[in-house]
C-alpha positions, 0 to 999 in steps of 0.5 A: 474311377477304378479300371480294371483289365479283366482276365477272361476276356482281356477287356479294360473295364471300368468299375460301372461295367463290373460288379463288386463282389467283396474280399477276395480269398475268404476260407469258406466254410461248409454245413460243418463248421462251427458256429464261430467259424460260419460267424466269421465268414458272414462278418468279418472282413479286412477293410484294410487301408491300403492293398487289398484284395477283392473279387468282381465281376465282368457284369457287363462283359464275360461275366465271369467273376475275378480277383484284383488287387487295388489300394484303397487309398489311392485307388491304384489297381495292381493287377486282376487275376482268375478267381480260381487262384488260390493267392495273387500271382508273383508278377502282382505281389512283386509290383506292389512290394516294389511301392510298398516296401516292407509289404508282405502276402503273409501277413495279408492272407 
């Protein structure tokens, strides 16, 4: 069972209290764009083995939606941060180059 510690309210939440909202740090586009570039934001996803990025929601808690980074094979849970952030912060990108060496933001983002 995934926990995860939401970032609003400072509540350890396990996955049944929250909702899944699907990869997190999508480009979005808006009534502009290109046919393609809408395309892509619909469809294509990650769906990486191994650290990934998600948004949920403390459904049964704050409510309010946040960013977590987890690995998908392991299920271990680095870190949740604020869905106004841009990028994960450096606390969590650290610990997860620390298990992963060799791992990098840039080539995730």
């Amino acid at each position: 069972m995934l926990i995860f510690e939401c970032p609003y309210c400072g509540i350890q939440a396990d996955e049944t209290e929250l909702s899944p909202g699907g990869e997190a740090h999508l480009k979005r586009h808006g009534p502009g764009a290109s046919d393609e570039d809408f395309e892509g934001y619909l469809f294509m996803r990650e769906n990486p083995k191994g650290v990934h990025f998600e948004r949920w929601r403390h459904s049964n808690g704050c409510g309010k939606w946040f960013h977590a980074a987890r690995c998908t094979i392991t299920l271990e849970v680095f870190g949740t941060y604020k869905a106004q952030t841009l990028e994960p912060p450096k606390k969590i990108k650290d610990q997860i180059a620390v298990k992963r060496p060799g791992w990098s933001w840039r080539t995730f983002s």
